[in-house]
C-alpha positions as a LaTeX table, in Angstrom:
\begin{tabular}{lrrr}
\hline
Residue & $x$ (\AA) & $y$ (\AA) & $z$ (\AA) \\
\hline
Unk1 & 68.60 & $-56.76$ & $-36.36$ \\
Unk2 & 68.38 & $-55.46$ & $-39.71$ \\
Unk3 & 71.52 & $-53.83$ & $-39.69$ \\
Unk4 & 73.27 & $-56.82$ & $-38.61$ \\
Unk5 & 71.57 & $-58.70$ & $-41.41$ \\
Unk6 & 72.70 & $-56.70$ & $-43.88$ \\
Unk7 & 76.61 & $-56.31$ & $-42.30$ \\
Unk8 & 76.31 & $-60.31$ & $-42.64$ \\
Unk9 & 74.90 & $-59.93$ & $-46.14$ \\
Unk10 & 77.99 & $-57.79$ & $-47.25$ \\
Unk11 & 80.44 & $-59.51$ & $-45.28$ \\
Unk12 & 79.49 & $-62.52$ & $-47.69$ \\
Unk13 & 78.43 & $-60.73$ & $-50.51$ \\
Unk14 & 80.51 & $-62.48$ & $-53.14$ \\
Unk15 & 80.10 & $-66.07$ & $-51.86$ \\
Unk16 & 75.76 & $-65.82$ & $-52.15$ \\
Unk17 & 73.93 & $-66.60$ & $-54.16$ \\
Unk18 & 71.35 & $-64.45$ & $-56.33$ \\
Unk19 & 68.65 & $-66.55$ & $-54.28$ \\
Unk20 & 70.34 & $-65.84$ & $-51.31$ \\
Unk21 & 70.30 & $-61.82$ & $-51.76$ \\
Unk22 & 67.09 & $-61.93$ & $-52.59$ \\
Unk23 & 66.04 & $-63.82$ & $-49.29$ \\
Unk24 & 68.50 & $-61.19$ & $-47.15$ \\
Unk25 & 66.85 & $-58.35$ & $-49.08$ \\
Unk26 & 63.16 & $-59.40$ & $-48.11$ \\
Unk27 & 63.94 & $-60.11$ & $-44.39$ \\
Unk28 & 65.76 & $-57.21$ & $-44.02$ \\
Unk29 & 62.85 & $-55.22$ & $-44.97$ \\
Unk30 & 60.41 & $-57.49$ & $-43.23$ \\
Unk31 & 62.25 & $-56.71$ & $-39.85$ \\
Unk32 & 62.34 & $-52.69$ & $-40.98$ \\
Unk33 & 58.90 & $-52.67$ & $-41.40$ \\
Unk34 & 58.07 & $-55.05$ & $-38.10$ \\
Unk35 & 59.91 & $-52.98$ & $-36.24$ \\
Unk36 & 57.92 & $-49.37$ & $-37.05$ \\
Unk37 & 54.90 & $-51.21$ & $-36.64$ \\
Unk38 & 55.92 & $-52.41$ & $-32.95$ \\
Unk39 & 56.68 & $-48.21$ & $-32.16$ \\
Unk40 & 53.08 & $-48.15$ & $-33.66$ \\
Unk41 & 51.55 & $-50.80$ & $-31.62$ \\
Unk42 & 53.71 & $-50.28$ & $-28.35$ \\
Unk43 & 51.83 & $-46.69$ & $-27.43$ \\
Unk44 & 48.48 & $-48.94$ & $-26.74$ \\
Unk45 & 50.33 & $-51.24$ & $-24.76$ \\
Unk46 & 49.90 & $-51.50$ & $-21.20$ \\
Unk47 & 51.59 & $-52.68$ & $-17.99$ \\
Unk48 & 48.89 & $-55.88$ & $-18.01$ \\
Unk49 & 50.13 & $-56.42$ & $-21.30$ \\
Unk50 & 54.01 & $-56.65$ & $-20.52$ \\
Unk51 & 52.88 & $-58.76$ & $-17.29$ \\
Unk52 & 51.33 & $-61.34$ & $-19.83$ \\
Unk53 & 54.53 & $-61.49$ & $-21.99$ \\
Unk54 & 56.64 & $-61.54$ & $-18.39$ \\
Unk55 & 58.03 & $-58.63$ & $-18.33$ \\
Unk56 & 59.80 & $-55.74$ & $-20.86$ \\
Unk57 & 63.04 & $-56.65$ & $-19.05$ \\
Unk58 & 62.80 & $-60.42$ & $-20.61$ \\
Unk59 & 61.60 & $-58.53$ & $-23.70$ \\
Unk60 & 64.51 & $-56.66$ & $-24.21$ \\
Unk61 & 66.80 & $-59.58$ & $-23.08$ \\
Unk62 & 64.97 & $-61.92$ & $-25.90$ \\
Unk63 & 65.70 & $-59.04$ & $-28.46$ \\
Unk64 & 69.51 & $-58.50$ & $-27.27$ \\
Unk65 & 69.63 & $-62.47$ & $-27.30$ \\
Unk66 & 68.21 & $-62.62$ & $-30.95$ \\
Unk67 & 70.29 & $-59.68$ & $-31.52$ \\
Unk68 & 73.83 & $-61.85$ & $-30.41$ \\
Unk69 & 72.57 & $-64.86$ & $-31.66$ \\
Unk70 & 72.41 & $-63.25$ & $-35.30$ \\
Unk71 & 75.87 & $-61.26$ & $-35.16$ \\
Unk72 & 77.41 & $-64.42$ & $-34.19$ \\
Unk73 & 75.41 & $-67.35$ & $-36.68$ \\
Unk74 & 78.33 & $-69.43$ & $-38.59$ \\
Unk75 & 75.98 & $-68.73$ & $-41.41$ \\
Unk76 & 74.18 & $-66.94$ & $-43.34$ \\
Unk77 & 71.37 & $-69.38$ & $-43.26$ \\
Unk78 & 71.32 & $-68.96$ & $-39.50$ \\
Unk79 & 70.98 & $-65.56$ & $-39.61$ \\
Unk80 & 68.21 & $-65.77$ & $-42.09$ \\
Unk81 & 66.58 & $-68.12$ & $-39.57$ \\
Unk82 & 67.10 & $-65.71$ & $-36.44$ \\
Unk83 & 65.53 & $-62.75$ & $-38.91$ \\
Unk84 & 62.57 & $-65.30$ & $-39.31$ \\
Unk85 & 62.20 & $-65.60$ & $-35.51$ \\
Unk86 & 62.77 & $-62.17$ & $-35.19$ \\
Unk87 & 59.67 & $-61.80$ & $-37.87$ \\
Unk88 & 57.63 & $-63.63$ & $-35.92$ \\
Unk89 & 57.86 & $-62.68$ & $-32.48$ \\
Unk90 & 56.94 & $-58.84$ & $-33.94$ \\
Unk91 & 53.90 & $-60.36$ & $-35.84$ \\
Unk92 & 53.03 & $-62.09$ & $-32.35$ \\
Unk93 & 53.39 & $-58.72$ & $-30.29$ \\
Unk94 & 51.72 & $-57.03$ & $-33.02$ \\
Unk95 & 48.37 & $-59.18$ & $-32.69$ \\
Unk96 & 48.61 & $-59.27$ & $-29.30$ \\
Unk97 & 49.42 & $-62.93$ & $-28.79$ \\
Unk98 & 51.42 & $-62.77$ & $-25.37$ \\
Unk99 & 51.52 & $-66.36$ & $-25.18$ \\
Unk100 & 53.71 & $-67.18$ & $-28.44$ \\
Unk101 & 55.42 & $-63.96$ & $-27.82$ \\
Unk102 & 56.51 & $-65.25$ & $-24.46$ \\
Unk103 & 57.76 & $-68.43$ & $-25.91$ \\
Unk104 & 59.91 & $-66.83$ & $-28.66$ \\
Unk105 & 61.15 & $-64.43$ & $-26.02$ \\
Unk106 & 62.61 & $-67.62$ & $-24.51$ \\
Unk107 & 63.92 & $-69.04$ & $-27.35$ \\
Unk108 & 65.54 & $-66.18$ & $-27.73$ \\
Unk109 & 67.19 & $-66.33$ & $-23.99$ \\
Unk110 & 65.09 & $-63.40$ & $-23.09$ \\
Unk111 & 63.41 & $-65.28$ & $-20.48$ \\
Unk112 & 66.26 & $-65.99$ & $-17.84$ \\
\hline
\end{tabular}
């Protein structure tokens, strides 16, 4: 998701603003640094732990979903706001709070 970010960040590189690169630049390092936290915090997972959040199959869908969603914003802004969610659902993981985690998972589409 990072990556993506930052393809959409140079794609409209000369029509942001300095606020706007800024905002790009922190969530792109907020979902680096959420994401080698989750390899951190995924080896004391267990299965009772994926069976809380549903399963890693509508994990990895809500991810891929989040994933799409981003590539294809109209925006930037959107994108910005699917890096927030995106933010979020590793901070909800990461504390072990299954029950948010599941429902971002769904917003995400992860949960069909």
């Amino acid at each position: 998701m990072s990556a993506t970010l930052s393809r959409r960040r140079i794609e409209t590189w000369a029509t942001l603003t300095a606020g706007e690169h800024a905002e790009i630049d922190k969530q792109s390092w907020s979902l680096r640094c959420a994401a080698s936290d989750l390899v951190t915090e995924a080896v004391g997972l267990d299965v009772s732990a994926l069976e809380k959040l549903g399963s890693a199959a509508g994990l990895l869908r809500g991810a891929a979903g989040a994933q799409r969603a981003m590539a294809e914003a109209a925006t930037i802004h959107s994108a910005i706001s699917f890096a927030a969610g995106a933010i979020d659902l590793a901070a909800a993981l990461a504390r072990g709070d299954f029950g948010e985690a599941a429902m971002l998972v769904e917003r995400f589409g992860g949960g069909e």
